[in-house]
Backbone as ProteinMPNN parsed JSONL, in Angstrom:
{"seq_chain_A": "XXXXXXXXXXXXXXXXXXXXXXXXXXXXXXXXXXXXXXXXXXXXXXXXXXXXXXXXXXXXXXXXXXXXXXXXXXXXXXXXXXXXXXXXXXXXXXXXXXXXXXXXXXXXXXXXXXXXXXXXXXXXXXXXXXXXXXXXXXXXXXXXXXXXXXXXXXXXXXXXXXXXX", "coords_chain_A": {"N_chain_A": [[23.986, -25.071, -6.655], [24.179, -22.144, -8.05], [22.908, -18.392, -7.776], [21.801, -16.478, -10.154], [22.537, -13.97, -10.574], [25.002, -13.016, -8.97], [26.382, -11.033, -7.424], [24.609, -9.015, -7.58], [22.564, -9.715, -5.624], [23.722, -10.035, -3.563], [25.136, -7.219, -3.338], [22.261, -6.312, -3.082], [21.75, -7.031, -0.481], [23.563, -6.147, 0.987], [23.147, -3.586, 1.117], [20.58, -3.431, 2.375], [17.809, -2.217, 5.042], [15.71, -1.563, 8.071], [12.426, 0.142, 7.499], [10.149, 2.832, 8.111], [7.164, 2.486, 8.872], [3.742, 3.678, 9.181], [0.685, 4.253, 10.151], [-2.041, 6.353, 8.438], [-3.994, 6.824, 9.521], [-8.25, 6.174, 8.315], [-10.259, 6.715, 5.657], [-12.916, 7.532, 3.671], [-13.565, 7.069, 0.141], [-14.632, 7.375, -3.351], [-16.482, 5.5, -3.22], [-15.317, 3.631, -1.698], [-13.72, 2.042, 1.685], [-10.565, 3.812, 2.77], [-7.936, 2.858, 3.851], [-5.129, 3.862, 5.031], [-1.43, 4.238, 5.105], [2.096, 5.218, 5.455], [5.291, 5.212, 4.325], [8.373, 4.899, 5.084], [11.746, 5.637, 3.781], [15.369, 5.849, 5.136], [15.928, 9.114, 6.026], [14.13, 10.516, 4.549], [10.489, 11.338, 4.523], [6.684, 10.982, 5.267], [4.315, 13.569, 4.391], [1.592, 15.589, 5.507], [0.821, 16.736, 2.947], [1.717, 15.214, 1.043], [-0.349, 13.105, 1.531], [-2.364, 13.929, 1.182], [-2.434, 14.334, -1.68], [-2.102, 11.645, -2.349], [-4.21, 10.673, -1.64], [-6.017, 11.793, -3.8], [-4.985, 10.582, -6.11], [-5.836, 7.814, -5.329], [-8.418, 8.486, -5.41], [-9.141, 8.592, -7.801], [-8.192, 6.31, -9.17], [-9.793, 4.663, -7.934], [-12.309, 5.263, -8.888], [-13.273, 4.296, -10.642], [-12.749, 1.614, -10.297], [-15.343, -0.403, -9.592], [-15.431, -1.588, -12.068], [-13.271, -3.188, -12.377], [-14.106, -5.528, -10.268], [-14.49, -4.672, -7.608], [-14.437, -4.638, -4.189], [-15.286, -2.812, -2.028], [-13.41, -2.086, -0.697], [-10.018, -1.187, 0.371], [-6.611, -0.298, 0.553], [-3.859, 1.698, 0.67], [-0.514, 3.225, 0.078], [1.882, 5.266, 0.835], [4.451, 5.768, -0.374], [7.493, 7.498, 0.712], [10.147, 6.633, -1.036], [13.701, 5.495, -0.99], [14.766, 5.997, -3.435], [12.701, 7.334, -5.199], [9.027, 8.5, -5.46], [6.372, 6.731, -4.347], [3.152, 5.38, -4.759], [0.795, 3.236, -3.659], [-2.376, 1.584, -5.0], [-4.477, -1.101, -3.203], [-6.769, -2.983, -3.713], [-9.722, -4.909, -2.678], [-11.046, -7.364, -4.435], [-13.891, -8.819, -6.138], [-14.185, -12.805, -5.866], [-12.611, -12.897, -4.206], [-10.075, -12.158, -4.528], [-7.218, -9.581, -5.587], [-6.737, -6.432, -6.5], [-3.912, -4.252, -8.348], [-2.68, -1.261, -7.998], [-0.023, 0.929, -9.322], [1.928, 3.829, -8.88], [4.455, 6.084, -9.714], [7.383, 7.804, -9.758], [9.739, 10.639, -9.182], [11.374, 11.499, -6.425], [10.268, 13.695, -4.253], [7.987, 14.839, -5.241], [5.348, 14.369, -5.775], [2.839, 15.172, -6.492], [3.226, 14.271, -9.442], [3.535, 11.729, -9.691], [3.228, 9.077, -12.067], [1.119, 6.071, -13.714], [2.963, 2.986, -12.766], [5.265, 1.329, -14.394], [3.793, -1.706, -16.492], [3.867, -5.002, -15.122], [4.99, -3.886, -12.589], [5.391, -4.265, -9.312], [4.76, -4.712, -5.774], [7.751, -3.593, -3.311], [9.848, -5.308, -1.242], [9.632, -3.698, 1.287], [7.042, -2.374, 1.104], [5.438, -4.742, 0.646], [5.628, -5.837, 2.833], [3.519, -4.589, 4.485], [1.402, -4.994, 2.919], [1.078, -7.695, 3.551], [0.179, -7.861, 5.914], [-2.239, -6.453, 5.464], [-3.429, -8.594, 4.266], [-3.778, -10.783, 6.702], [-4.918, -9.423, 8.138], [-7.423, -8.536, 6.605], [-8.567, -10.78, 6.138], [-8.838, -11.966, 8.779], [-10.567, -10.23, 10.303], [-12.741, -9.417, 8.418], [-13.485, -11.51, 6.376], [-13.291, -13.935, 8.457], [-14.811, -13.199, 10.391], [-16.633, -11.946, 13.38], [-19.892, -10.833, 13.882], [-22.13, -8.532, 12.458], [-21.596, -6.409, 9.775], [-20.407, -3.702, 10.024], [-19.027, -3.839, 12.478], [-17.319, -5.308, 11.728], [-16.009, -4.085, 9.829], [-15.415, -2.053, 11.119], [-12.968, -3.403, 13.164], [-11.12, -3.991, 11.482], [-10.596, -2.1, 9.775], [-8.99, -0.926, 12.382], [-6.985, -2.094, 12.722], [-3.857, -2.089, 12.475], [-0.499, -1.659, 10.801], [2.455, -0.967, 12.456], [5.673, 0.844, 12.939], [8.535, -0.01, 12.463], [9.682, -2.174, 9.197], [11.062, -5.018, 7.699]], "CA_chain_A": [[23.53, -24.197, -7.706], [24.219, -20.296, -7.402], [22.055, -17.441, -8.458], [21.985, -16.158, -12.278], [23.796, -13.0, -10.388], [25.414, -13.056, -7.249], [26.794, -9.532, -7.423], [23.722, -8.255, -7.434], [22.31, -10.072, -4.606], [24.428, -9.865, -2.638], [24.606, -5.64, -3.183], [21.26, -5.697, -2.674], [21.692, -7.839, 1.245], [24.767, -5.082, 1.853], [21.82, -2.201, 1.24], [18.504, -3.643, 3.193], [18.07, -2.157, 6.211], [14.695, -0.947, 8.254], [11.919, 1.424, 6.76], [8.837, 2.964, 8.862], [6.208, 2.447, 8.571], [3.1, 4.66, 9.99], [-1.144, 4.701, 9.639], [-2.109, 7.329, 8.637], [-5.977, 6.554, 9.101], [-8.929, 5.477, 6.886], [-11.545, 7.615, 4.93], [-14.23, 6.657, 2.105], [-13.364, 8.075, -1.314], [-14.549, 6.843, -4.292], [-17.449, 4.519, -2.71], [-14.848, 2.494, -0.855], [-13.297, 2.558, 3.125], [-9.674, 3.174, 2.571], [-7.242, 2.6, 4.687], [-3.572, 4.419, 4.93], [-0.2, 3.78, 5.639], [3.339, 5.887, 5.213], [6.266, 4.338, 4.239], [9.671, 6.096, 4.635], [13.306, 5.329, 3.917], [15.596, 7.066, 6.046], [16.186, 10.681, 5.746], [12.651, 11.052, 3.924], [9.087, 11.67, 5.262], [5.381, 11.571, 4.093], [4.117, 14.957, 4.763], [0.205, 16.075, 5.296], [0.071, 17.16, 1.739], [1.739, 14.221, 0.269], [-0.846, 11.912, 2.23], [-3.698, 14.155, 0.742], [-1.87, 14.082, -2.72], [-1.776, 10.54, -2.678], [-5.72, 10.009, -1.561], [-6.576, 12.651, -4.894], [-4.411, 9.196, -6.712], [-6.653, 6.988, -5.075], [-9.754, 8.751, -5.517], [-9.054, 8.969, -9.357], [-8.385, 5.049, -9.479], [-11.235, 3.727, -7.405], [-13.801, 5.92, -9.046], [-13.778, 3.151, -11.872], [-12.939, 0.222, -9.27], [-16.826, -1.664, -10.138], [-15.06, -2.508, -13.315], [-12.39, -4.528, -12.002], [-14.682, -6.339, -9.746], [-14.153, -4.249, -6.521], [-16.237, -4.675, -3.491], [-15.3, -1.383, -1.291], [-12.29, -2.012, 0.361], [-8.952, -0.526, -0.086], [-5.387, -0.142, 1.097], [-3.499, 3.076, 0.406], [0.687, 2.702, 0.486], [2.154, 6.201, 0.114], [6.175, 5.342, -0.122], [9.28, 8.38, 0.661], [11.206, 5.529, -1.047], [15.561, 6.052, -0.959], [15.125, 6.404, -5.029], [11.5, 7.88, -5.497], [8.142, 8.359, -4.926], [5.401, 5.844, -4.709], [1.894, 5.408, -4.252], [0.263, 1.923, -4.399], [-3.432, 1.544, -4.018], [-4.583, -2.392, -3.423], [-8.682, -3.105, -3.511], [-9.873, -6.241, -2.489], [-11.879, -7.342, -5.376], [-14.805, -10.219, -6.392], [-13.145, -14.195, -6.12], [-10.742, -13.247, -2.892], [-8.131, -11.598, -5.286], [-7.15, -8.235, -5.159], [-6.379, -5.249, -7.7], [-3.158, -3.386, -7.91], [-2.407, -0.315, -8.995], [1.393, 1.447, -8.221], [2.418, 4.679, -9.675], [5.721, 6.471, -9.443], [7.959, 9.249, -10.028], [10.696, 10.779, -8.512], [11.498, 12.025, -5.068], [9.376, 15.372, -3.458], [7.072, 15.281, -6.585], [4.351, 13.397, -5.601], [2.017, 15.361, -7.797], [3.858, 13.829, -10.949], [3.423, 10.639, -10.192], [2.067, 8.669, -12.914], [0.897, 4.936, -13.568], [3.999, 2.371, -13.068], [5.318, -0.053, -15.902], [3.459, -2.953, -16.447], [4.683, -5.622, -14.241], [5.48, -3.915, -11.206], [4.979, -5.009, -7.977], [5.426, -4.278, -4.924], [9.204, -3.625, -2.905], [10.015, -5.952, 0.149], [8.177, -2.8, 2.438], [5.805, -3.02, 0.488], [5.028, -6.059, 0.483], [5.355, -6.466, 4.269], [2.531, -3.643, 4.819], [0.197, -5.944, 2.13], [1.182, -9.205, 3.91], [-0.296, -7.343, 7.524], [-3.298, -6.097, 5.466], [-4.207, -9.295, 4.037], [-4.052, -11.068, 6.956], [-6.21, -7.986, 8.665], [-8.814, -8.525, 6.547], [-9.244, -12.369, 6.679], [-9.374, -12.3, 10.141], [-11.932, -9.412, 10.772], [-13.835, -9.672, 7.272], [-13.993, -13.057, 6.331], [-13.327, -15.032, 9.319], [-15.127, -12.386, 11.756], [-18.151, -12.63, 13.74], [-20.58, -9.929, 14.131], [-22.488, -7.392, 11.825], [-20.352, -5.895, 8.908], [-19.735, -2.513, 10.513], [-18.291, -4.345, 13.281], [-16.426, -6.574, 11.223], [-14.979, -3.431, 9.261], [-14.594, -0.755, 12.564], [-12.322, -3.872, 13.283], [-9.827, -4.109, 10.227], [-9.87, -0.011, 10.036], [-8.397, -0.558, 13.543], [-5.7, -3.275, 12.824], [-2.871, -1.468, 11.85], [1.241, -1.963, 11.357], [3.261, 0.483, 12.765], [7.224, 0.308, 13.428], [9.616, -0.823, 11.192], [9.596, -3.123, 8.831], [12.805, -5.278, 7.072]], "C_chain_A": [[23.677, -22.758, -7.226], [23.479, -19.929, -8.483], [22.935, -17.276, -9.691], [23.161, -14.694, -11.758], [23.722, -12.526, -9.024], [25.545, -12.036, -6.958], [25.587, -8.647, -7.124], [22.454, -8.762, -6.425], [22.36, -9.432, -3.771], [24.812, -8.146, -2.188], [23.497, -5.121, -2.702], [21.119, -6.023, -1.159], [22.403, -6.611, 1.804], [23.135, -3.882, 2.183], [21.104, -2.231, 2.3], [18.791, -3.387, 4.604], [16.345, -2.026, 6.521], [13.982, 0.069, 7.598], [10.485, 1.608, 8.005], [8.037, 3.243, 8.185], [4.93, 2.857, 9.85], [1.493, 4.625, 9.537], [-1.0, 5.92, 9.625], [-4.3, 7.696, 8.462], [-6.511, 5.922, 8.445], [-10.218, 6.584, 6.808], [-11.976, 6.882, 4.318], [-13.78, 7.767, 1.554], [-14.003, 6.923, -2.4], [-15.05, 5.862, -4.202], [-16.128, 3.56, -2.068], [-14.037, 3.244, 0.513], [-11.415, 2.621, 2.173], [-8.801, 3.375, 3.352], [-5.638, 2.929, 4.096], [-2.859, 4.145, 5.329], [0.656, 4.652, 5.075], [4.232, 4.545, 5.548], [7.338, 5.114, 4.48], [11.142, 5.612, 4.663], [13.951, 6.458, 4.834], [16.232, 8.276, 5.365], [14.875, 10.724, 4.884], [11.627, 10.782, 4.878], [7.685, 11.759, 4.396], [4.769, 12.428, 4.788], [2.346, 14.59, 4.535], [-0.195, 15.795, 3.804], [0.396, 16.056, 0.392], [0.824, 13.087, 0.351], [-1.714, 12.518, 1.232], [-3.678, 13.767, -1.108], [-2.421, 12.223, -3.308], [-3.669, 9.494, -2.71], [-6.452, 10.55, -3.143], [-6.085, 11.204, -5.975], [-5.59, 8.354, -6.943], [-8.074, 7.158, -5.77], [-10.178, 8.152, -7.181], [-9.176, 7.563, -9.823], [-9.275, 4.826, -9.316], [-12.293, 3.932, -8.418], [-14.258, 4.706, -10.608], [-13.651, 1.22, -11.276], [-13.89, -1.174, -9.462], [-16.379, -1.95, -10.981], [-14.443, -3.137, -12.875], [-12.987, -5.129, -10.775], [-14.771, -6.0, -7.998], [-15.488, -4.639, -5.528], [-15.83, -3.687, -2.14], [-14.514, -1.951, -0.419], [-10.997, -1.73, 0.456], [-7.538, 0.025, 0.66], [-4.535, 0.878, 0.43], [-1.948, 3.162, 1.085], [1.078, 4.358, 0.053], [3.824, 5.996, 0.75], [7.251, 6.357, 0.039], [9.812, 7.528, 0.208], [12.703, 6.484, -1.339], [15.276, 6.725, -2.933], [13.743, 6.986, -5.821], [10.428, 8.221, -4.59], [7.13, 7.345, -5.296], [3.766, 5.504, -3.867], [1.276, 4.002, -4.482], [-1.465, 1.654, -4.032], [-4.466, 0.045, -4.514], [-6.23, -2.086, -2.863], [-9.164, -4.643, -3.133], [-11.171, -6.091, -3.787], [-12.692, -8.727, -5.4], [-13.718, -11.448, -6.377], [-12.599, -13.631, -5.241], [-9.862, -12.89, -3.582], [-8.432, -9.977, -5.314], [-6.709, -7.791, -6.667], [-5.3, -4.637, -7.161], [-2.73, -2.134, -8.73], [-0.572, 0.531, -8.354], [1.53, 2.608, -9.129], [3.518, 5.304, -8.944], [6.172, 7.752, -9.69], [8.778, 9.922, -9.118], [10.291, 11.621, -7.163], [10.74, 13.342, -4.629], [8.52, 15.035, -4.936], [5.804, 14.398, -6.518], [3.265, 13.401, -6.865], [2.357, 14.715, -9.01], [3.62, 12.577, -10.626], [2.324, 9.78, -11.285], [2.044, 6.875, -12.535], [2.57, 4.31, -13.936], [3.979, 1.67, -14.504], [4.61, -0.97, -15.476], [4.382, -4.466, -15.684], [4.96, -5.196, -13.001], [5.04, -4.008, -10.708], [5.525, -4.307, -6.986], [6.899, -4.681, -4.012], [8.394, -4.139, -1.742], [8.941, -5.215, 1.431], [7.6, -2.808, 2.22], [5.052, -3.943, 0.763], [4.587, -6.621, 1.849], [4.523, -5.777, 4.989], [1.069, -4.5, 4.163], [0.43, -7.0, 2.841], [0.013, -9.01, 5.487], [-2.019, -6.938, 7.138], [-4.195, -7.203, 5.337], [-4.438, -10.448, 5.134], [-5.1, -10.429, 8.354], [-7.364, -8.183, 8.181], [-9.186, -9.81, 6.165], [-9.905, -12.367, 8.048], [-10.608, -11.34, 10.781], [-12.752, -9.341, 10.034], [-14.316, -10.85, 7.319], [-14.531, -13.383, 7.263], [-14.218, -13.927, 10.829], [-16.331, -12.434, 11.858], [-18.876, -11.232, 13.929], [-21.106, -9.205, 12.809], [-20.942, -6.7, 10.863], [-20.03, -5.01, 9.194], [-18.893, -2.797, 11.622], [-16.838, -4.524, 12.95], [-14.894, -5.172, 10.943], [-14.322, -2.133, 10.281], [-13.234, -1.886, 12.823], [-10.783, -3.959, 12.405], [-9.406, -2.94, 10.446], [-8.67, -0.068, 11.18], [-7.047, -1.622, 13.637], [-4.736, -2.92, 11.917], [-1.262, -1.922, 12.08], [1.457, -0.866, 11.41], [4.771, -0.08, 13.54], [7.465, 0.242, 12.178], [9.675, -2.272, 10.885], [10.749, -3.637, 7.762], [12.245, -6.033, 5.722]], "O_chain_A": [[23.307, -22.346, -6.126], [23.284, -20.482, -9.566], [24.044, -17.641, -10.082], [24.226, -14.419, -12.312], [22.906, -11.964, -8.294], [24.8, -11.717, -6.031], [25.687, -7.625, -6.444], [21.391, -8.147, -6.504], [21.634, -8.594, -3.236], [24.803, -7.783, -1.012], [23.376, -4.042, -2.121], [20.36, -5.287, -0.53], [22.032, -6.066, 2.843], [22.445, -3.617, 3.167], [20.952, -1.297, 3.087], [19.627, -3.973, 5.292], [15.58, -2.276, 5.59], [14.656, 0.953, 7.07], [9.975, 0.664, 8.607], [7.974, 3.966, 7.191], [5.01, 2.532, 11.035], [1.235, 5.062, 8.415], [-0.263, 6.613, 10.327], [-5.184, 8.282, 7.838], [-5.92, 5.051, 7.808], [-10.89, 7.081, 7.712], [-11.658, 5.695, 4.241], [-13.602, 8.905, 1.988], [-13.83, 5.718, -2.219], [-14.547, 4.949, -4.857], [-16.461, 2.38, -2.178], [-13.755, 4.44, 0.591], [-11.057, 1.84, 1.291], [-8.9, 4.546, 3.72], [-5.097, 2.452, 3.098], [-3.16, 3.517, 6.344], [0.196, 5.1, 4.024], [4.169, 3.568, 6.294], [7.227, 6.238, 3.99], [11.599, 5.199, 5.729], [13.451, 7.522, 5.199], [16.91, 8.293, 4.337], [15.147, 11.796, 4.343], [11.809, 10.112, 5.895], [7.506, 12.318, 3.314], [4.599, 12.119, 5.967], [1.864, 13.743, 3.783], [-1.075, 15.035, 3.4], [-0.182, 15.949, -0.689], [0.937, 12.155, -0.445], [-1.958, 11.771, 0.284], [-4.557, 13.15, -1.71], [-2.935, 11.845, -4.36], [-4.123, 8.494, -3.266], [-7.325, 9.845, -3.649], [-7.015, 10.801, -6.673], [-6.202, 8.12, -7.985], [-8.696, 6.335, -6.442], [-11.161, 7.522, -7.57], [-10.008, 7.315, -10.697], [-10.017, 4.668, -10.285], [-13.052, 3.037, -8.789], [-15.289, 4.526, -11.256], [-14.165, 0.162, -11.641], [-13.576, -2.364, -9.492], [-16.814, -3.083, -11.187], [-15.018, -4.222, -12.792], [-12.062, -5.293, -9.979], [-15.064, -6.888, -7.198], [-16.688, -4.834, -5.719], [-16.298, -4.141, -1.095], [-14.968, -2.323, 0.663], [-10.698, -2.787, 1.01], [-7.717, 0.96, 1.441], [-4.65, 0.723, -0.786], [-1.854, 3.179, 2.312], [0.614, 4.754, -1.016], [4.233, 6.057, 1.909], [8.2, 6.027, -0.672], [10.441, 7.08, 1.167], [12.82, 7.647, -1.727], [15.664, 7.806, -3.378], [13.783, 7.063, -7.049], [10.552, 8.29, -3.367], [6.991, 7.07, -6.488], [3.49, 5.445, -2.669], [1.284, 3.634, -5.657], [-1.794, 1.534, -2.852], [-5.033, -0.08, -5.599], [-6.692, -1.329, -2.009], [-8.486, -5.499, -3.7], [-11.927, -5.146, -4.016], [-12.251, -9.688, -4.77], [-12.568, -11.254, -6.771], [-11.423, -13.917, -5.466], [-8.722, -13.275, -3.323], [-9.479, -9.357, -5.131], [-6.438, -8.487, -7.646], [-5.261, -4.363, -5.962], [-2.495, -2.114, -9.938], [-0.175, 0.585, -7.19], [1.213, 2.359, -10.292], [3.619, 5.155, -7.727], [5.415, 8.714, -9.822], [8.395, 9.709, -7.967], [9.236, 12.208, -6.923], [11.298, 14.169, -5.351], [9.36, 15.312, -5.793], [5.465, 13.756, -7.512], [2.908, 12.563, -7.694], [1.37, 14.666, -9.743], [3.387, 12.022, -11.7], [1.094, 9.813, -11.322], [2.615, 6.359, -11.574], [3.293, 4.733, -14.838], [3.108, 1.516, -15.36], [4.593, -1.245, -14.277], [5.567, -4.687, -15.937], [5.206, -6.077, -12.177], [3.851, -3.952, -11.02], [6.456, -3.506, -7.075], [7.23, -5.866, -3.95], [7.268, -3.898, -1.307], [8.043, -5.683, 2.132], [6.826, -3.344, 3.013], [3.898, -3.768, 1.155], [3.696, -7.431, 2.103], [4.507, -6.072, 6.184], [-0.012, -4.606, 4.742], [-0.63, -7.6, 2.661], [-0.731, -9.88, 5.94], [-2.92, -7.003, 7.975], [-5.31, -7.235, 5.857], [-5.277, -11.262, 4.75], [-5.763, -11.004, 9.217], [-8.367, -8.105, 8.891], [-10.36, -9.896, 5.806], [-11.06, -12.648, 8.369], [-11.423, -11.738, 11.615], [-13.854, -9.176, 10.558], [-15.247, -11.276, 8.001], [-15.752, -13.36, 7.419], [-14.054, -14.12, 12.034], [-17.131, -12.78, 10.988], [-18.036, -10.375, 14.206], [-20.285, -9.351, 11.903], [-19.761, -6.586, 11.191], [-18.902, -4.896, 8.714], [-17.965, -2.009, 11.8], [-15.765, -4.186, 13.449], [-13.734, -5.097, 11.346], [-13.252, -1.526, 10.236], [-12.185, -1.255, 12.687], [-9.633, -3.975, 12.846], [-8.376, -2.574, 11.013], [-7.613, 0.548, 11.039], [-6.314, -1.773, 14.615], [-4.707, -3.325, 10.755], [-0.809, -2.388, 13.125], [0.992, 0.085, 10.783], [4.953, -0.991, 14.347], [6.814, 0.388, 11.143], [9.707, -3.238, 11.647], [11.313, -2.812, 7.042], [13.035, -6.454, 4.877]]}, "name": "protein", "num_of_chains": 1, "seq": "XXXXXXXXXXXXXXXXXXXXXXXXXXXXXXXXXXXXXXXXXXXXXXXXXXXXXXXXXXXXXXXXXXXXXXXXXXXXXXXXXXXXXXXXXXXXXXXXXXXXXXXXXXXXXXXXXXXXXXXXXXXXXXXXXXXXXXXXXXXXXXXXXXXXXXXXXXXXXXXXXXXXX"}
């Protein structure tokens, strides 16, 4: 059986290369801890003011967070992607499932970004920055032993860094 379209596979395998990825800390905004990361394709960068840019995002989401079932915990993706900009900010919420929010907009313009289309999700880097968080905060939330400031000085401190494919 072959894919519905090979061509475009297979364009996309020629493309994929490495992207870095970088903490860039964790603050409280918006009653929750949240925790940062930079993303960058090459030849782009996330700058100071795009990091702060991108927490003013955050802040703006969370601050309604208790509606979608949040319980103060938060992951903060700010993307240089090759074809934009992107901000994604994931909450762990009530039930073990999470909230996502992604907004977009083109390259240096961070300020402009607005809320994505319905449906989107997160890209491959993406994805492999959320795969590191969620098993970050099983293992020091959930599955972790001690006092909850413990638990969470622990996660804060379990970070990816390098490149990721």
């Amino acid at each position: 059986m072959s894919p519905a379209d090979a061509g475009a596979l297979l364009a996309l395998a020629d493309g994929y290369h490495a992207r870095t990825v970088r903490p860039l800390g964790s603050t409280e905004t918006a009653g929750h801890v949240v925790k940062s990361y930079a993303i960058e394709a090459p030849g782009r960068a996330v700058t100071d003011q795009d990091a702060q840019a991108a927490l003013r995002i955050a802040a703006a989401h969370l601050s309604s967070a208790c509606l979608r079932g949040s319980i103060g915990l938060s992951v903060l993706l700010v993307h240089a992607g090759g074809d934009g900009d992107y901000v994604l900010v994931h909450t762990w919420i009530e039930g073990y499932m999470s909230d996502l929010a992604v907004f977009t907009g083109p390259a240096g313009e961070i300020n402009g970004l607005r809320p994505g289309r319905s449906g989107l999700a997160p890209c491959v880097w993406e994805a492999a920055v959320l795969a590191h968080e969620r098993d970050a905060f099983s293992r020091h939330v959930l599955d972790g032993a001690g006092a909850l400031e413990e638990r969470l000085s622990a996660w804060r401190g379990d970070v990816l860094q390098g490149e990721v494919r």
